[in-house]
Backbone as a printed PyTorch tensor [residue, N CA C, xyz], in Angstrom:
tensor([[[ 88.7170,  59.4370, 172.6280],
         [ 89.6080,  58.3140, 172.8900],
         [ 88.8880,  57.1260, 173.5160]],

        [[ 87.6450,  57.4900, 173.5930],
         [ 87.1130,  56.1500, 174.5810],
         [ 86.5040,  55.2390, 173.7730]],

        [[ 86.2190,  55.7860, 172.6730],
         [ 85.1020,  55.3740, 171.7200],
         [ 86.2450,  53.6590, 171.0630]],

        [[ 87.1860,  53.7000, 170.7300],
         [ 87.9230,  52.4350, 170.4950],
         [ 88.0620,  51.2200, 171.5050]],

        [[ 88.5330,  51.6550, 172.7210],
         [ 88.1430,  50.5920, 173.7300],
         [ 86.8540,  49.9920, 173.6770]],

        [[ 85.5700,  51.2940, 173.7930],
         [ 84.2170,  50.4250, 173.7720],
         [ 84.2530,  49.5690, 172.8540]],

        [[ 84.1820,  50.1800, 171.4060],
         [ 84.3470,  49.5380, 170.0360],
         [ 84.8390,  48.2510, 170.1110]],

        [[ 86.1800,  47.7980, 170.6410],
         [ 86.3020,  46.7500, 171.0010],
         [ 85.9090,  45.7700, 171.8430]],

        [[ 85.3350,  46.5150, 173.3180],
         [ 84.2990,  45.5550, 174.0050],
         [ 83.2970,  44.7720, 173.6550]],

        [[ 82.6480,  46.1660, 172.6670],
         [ 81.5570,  45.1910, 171.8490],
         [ 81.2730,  44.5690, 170.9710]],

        [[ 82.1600,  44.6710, 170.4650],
         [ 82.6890,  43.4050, 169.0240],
         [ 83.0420,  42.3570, 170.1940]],

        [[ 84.0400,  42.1050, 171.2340],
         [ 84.4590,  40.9900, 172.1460],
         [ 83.0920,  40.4020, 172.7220]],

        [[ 81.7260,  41.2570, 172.5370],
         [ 80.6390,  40.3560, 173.3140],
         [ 80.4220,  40.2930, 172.2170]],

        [[ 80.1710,  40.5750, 170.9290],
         [ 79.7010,  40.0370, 169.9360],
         [ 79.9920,  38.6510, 169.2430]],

        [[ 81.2550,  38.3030, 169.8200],
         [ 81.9410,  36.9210, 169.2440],
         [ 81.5970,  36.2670, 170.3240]],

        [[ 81.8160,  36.5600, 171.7320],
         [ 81.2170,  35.9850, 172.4900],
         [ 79.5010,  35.2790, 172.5490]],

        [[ 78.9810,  36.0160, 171.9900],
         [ 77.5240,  35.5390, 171.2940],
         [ 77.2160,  35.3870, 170.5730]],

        [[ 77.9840,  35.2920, 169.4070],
         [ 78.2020,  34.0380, 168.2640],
         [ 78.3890,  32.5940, 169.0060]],

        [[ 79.5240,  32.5680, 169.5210],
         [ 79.8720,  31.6110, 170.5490],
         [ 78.8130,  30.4370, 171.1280]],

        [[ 77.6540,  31.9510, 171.7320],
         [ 76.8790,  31.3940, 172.9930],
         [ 75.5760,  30.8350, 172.1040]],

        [[ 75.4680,  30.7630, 170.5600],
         [ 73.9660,  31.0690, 170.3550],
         [ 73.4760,  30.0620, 170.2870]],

        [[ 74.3610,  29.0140, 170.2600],
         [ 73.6710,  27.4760, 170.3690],
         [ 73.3330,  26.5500, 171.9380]],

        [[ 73.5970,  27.8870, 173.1460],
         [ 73.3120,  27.3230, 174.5290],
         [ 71.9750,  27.6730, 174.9090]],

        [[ 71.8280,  27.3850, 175.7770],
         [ 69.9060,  27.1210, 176.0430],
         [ 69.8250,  29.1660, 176.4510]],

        [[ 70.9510,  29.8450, 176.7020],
         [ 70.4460,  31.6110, 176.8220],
         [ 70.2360,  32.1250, 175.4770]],

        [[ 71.1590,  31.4980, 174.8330],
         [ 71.2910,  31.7160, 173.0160],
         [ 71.8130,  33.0240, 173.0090]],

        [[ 72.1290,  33.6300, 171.8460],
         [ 72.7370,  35.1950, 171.4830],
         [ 72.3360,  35.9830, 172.1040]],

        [[ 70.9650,  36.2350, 172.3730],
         [ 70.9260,  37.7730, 172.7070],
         [ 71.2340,  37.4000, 174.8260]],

        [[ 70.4920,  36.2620, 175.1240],
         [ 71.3920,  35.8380, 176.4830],
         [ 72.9330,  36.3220, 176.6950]],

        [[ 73.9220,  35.7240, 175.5340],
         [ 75.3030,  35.6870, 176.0720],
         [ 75.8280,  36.8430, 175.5150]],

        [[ 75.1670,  38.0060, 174.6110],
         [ 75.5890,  38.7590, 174.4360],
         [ 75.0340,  40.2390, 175.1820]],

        [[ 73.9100,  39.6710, 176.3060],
         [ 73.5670,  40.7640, 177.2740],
         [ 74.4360,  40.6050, 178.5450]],

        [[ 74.6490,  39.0630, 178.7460],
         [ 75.4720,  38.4750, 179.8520],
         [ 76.9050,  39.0100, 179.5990]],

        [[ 77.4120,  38.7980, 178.5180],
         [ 79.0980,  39.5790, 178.1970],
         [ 79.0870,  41.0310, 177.7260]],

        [[ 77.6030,  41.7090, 178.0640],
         [ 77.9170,  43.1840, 178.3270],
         [ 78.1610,  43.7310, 179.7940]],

        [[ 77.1610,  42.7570, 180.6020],
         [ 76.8950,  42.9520, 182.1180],
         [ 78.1600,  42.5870, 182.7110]],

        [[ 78.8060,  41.9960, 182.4400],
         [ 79.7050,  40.8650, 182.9640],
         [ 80.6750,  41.0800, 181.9580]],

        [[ 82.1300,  40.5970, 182.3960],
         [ 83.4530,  40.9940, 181.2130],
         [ 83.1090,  39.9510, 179.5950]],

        [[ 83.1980,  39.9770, 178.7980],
         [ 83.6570,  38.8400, 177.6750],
         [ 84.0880,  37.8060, 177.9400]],

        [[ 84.7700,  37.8880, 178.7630],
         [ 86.4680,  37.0270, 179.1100],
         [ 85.9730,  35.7370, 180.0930]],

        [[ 85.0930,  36.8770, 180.8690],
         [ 84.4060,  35.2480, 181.6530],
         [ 83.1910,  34.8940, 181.2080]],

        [[ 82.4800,  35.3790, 180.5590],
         [ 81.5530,  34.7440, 180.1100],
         [ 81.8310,  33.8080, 179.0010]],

        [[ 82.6320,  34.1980, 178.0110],
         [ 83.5690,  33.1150, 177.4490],
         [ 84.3140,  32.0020, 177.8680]],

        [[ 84.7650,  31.6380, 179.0250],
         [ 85.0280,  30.6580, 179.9430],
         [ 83.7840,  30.1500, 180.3860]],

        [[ 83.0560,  30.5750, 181.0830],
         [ 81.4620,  30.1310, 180.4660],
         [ 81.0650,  29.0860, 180.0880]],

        [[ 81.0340,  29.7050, 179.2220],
         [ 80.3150,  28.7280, 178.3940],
         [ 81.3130,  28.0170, 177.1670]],

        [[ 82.4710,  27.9640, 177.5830],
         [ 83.6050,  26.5850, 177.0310],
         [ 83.3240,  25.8580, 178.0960]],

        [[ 83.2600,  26.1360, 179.7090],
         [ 83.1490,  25.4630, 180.5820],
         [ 81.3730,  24.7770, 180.8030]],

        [[ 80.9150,  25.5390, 180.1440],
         [ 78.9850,  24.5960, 180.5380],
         [ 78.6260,  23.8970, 179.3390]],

        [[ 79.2940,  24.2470, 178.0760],
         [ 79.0260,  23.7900, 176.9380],
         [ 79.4350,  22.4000, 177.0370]],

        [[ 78.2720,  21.6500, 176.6090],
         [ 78.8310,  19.6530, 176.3820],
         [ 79.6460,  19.8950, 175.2650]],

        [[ 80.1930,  18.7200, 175.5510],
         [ 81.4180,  18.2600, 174.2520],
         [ 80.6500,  18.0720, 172.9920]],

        [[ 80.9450,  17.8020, 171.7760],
         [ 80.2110,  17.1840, 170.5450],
         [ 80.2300,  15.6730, 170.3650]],

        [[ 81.0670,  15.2570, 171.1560],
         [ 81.0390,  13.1660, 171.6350],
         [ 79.7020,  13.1900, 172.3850]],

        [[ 79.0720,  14.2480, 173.1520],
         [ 78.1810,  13.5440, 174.2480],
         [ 76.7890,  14.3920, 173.4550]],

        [[ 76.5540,  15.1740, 172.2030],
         [ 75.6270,  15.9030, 171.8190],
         [ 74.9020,  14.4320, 170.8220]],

        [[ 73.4370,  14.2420, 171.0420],
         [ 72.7510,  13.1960, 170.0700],
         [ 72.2140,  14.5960, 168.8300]],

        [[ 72.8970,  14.5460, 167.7160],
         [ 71.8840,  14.9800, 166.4770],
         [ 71.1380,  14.2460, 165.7950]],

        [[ 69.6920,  15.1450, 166.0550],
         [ 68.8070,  14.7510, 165.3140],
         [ 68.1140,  15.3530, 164.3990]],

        [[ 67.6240,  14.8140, 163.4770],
         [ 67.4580,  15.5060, 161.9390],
         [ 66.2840,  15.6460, 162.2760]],

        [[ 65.3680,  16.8370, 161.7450],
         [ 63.7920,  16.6550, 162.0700],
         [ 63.2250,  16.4390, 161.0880]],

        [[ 63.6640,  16.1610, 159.7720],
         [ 63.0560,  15.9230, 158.8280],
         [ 63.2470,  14.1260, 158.6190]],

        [[ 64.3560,  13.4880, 158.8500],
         [ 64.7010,  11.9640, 158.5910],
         [ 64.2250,  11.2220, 160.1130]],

        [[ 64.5410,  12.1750, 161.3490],
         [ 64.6530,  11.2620, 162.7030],
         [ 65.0740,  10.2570, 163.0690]],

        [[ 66.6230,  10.0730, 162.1460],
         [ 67.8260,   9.4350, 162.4220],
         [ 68.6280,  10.1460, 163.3920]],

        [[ 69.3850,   9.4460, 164.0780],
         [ 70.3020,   9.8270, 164.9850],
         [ 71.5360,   9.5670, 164.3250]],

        [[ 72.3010,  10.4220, 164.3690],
         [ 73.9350,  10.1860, 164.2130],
         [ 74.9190,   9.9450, 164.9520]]])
């Protein structure tokens, strides 16, 4: 019976580090951090440390235009 709860924990850090893989810990960071630590807040997290996409400059490395 325990084996479904885990099952679900770790799929919940797994989306959670999908989530995280574009922050400076990246995937295997937020998905060691939301094993150590619940999902739930590490997911608040990093909605909460993550910049907005208004304040992100992309840059192309092949053109080195800014958008």
């Amino acid at each position: 019976m325990i084996v479904i709860p885990t099952f679900v924990y770790v799929v919940l850090c797994l989306l959670v580090a999908y989530r995280g893989r574009r922050t400076h810990i990246g995937y295997l960071g937020s998905f060691l951090l939301s094993l150590f630590i619940t999902p739930v807040i590490v997911f608040v997290g990093l909605l909460l440390l993550t910049p907005s996409p208004e304040n992100v400059e992309i840059v192309y490395r092949g053109d080195k235009q800014k958008v």
